[in-house]
MARFIKOL-314373 format. One record per residue: residue in three letters; x, z, y of N, C-alpha, C in turn; chain. Coordinates in steps of 0.02 Angstrom, whole numbers, padded with zeros to 5 digits, always signed. Each point is the difference from the previous one (the first is absolute). Layout:
BEGIN
ATOM:ALA:X:Z:Y:X:Z:Y:X:Z:Y:A
...
This chain:
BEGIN
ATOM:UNK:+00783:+00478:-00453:-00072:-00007:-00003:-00034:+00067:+00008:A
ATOM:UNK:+00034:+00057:-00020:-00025:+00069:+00017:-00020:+00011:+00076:A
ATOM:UNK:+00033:-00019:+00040:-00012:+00003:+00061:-00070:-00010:+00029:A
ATOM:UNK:+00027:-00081:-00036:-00070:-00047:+00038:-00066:+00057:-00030:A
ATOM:UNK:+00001:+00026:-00062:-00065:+00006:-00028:-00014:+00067:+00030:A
ATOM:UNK:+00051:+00035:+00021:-00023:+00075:+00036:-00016:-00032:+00071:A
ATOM:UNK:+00014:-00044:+00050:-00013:-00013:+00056:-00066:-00041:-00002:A
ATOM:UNK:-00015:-00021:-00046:-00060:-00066:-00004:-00052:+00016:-00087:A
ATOM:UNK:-00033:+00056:-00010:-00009:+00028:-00071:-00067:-00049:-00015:A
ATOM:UNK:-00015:-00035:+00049:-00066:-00039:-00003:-00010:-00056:-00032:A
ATOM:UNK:+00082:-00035:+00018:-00004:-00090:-00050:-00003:+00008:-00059:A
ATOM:UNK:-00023:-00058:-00004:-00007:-00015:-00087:+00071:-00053:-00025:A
ATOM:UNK:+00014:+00013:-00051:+00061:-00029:-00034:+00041:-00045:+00039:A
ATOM:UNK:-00062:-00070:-00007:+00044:-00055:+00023:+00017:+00004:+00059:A
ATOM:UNK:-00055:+00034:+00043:+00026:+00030:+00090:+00067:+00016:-00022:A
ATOM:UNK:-00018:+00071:-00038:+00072:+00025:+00007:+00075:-00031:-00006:A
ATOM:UNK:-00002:-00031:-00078:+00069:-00050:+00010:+00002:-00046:+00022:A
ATOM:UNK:-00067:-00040:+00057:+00040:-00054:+00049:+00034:+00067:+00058:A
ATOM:UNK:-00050:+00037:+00025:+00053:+00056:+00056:+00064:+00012:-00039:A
ATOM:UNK:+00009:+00038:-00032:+00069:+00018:-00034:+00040:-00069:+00013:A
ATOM:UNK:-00039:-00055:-00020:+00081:-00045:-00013:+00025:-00037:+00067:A
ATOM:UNK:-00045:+00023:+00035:+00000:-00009:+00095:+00041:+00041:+00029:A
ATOM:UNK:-00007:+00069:-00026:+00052:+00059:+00045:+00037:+00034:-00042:A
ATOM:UNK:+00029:-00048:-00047:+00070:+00026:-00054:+00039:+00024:+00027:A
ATOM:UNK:+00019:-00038:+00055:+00070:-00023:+00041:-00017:+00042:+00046:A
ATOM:UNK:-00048:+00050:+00021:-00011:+00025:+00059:+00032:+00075:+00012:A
ATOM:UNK:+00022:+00014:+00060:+00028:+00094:-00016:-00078:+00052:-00014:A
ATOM:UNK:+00026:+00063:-00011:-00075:+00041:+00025:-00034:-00027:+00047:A
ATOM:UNK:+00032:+00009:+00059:-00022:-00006:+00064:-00037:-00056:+00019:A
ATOM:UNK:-00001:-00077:-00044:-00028:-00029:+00016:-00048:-00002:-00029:A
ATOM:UNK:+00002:+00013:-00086:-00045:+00019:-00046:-00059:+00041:+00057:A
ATOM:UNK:+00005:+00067:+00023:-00039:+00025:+00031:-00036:-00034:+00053:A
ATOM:UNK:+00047:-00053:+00046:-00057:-00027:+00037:-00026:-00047:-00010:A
ATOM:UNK:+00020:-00046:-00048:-00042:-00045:-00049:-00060:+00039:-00036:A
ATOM:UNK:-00007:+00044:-00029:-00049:+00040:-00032:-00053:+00000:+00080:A
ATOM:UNK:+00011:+00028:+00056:-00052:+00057:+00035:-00017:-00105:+00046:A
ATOM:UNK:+00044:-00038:+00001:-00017:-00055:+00036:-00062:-00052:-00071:A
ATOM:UNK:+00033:+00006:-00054:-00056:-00022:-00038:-00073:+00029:-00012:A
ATOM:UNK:+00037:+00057:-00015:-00090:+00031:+00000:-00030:-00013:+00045:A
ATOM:UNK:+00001:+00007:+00046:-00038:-00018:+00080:-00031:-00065:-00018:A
ATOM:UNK:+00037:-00042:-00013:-00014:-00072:-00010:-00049:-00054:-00058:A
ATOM:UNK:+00023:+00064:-00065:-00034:-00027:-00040:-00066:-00002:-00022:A
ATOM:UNK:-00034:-00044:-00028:-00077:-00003:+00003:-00007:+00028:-00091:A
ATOM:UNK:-00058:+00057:-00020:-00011:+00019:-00048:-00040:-00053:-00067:A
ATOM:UNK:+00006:+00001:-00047:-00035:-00051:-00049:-00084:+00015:+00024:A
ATOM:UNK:+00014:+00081:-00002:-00101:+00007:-00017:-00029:+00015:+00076:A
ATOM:UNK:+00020:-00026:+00049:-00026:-00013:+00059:-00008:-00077:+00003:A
ATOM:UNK:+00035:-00030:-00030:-00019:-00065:+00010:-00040:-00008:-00048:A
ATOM:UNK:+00008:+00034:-00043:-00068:-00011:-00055:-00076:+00009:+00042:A
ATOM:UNK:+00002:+00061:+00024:-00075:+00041:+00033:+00005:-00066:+00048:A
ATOM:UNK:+00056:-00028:+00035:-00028:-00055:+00068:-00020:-00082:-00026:A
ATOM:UNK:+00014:+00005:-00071:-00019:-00075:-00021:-00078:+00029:-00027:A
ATOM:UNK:-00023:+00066:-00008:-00068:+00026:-00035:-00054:-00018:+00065:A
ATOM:UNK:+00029:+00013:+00075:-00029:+00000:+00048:-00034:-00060:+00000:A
ATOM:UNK:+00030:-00066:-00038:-00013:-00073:+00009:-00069:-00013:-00022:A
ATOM:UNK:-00014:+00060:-00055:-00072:-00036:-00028:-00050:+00025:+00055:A
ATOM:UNK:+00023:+00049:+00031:-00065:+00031:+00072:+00002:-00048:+00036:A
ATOM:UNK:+00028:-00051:+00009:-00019:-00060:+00042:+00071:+00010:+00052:A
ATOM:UNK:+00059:+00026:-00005:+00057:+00001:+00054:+00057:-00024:-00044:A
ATOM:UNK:+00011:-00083:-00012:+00036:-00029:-00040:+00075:+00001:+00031:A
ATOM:UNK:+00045:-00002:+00009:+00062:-00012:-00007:+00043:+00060:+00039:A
ATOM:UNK:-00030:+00067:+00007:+00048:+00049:+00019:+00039:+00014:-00013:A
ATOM:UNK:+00012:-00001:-00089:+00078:+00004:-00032:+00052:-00045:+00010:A
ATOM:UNK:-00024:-00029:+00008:+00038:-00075:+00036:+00053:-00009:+00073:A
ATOM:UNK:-00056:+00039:+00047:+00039:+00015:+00057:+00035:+00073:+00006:A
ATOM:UNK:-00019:+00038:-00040:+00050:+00061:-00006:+00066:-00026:-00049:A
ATOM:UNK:-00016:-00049:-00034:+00073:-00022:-00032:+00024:-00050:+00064:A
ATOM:UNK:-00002:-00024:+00028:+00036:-00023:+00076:-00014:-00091:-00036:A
ATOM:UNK:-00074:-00023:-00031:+00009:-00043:-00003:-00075:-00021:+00017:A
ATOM:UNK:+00023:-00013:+00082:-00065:-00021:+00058:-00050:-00050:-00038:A
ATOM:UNK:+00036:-00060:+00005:-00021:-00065:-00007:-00053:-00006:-00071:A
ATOM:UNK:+00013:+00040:-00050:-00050:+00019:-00048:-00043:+00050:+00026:A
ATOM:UNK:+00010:+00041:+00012:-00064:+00069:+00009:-00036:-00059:+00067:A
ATOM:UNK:+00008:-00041:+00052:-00035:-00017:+00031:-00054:-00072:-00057:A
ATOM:UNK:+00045:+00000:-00061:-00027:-00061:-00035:-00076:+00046:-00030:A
ATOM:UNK:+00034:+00038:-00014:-00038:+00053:-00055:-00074:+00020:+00041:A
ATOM:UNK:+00025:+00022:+00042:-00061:+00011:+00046:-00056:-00042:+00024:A
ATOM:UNK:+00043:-00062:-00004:-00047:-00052:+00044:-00045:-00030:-00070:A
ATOM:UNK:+00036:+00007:-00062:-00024:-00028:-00048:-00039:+00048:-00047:A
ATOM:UNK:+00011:+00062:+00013:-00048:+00043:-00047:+00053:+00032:-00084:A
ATOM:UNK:+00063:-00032:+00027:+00073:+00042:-00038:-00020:-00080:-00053:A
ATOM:UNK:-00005:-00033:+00030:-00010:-00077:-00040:-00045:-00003:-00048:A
ATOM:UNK:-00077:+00021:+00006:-00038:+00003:-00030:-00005:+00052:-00043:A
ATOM:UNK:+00033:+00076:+00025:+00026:+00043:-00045:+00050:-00009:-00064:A
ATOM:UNK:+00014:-00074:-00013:+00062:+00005:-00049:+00063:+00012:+00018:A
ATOM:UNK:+00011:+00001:+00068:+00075:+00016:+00017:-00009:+00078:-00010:A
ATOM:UNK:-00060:+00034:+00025:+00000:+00069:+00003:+00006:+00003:-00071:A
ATOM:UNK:-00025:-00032:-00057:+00015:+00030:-00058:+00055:-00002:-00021:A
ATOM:UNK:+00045:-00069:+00010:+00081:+00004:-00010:+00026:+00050:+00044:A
ATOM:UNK:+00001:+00007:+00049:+00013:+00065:+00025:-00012:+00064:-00031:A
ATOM:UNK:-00072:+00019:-00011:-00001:+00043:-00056:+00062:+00020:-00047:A
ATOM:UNK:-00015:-00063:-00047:+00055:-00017:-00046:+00065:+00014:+00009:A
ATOM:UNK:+00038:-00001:+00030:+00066:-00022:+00025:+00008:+00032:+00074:A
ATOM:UNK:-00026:+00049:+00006:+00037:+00056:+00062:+00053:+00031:-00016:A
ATOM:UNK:+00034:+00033:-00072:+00049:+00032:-00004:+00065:-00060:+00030:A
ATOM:UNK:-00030:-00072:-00031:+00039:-00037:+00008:+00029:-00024:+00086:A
ATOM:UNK:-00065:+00004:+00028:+00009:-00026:+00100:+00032:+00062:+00012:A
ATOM:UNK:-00012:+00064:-00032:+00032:+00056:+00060:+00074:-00001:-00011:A
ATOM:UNK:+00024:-00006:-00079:+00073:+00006:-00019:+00038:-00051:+00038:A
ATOM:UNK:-00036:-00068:+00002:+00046:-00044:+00064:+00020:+00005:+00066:A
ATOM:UNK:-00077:+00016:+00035:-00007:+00037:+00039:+00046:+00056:+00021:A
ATOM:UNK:+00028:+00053:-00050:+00049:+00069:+00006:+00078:-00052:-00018:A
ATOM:UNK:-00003:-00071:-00025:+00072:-00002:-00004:+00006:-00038:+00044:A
ATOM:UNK:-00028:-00022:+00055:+00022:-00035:+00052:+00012:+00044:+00041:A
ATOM:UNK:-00038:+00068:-00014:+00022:+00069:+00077:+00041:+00005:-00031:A
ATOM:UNK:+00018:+00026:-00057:+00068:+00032:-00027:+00051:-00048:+00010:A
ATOM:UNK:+00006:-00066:+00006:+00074:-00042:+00016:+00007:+00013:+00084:A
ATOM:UNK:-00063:+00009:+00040:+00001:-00021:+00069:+00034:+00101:+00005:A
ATOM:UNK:-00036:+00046:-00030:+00037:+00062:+00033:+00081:+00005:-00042:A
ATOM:UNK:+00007:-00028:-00053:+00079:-00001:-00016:+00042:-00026:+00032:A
ATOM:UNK:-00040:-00051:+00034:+00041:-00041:+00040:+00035:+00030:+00065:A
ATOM:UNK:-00066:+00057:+00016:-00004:+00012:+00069:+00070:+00074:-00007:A
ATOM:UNK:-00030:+00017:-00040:+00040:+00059:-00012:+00098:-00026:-00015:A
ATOM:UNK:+00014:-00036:-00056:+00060:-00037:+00026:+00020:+00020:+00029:A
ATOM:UNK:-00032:-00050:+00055:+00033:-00009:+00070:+00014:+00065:+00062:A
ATOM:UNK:-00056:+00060:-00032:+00019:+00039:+00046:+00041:+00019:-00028:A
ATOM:UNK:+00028:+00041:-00020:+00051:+00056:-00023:+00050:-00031:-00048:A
ATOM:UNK:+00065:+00016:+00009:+00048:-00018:-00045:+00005:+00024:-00078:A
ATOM:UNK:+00024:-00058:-00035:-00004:+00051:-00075:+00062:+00042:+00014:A
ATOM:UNK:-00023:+00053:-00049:+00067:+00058:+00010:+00021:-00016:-00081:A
C-alpha cells in the first residue's frame, strides 16, 4: 500500500484500499503504469462537487456527463436536474458518484494493464 500512496497521495481511504486490493498481485512495473494510467483517468470528488454547484446557474446535468453517464445529464438538462432535486441528491452524494465512477476506471485500467505486461 506504500507504493500506491507515494504514486497516488490524493485518494482518500476507501479509494485507497479498493486500489491496493486491485494491484496486490501486481509487479512495480505495473503498479507504475496503473498509477500514471489511473490518474489520467480519474475524476476528482471536489470537481464534481463545483460541476453539480454549476446546476443551480441554470446548466443541470454536467456532472453527469463528465461521469460518462449521458442518458442522465441529457435527463438533467432537459428537466432542470429534475426540478433541482436530483441536483440536490447530487449535491448530497458526489463523493459517492465519483468513487464508483473511479472503481469502474480502476477495474477497466487493471484490467488493461494485466494484459499488457507479464507478472514478474
Amino acid at each position: 500500500m506504500a507504493n500506491i500512496l507515494l504514486l497516488m497521495p490524493n485518494l482518500e481511504a476507501e479509494e485507497l484500499h479498493y486500489i491496493d486490493s486491485l494491484v496486490r498481485d501486481f509487479s512495480d512495473v505495473q503498479v507504475n503504469q496503473f498509477a500514471t494510467l489511473y490518474n489520467a483517468k480519474r475524476k476528482d470528488p471536489q470537481t464534481i462537487l463545483l460541476l453539480t454547484l454549476i446546476g443551480f446557474l441554470g446548466v443541470n446535468g454536467v456532472q453527469r456527463f463528465v461521469l460518462d453517464q449521458v442518458g442522465m445529464g441529457i435527463l438533467y438538462l432537459l428537466t432542470g436536474g429534475l426540478c433541482f432535486i436530483g441536483t440536490i441528491v447530487d449535491l448530497v452524494n458526489h463523493k459517492k458518484l465519483t468513487f464508483e465512477f473511479n472503481q469502474k476506471v480502476a477495474r477497466q485500467v487493471a484490467s488493461m494493464v494485466n494484459s499488457m505486461v507479464p507478472r514478474v
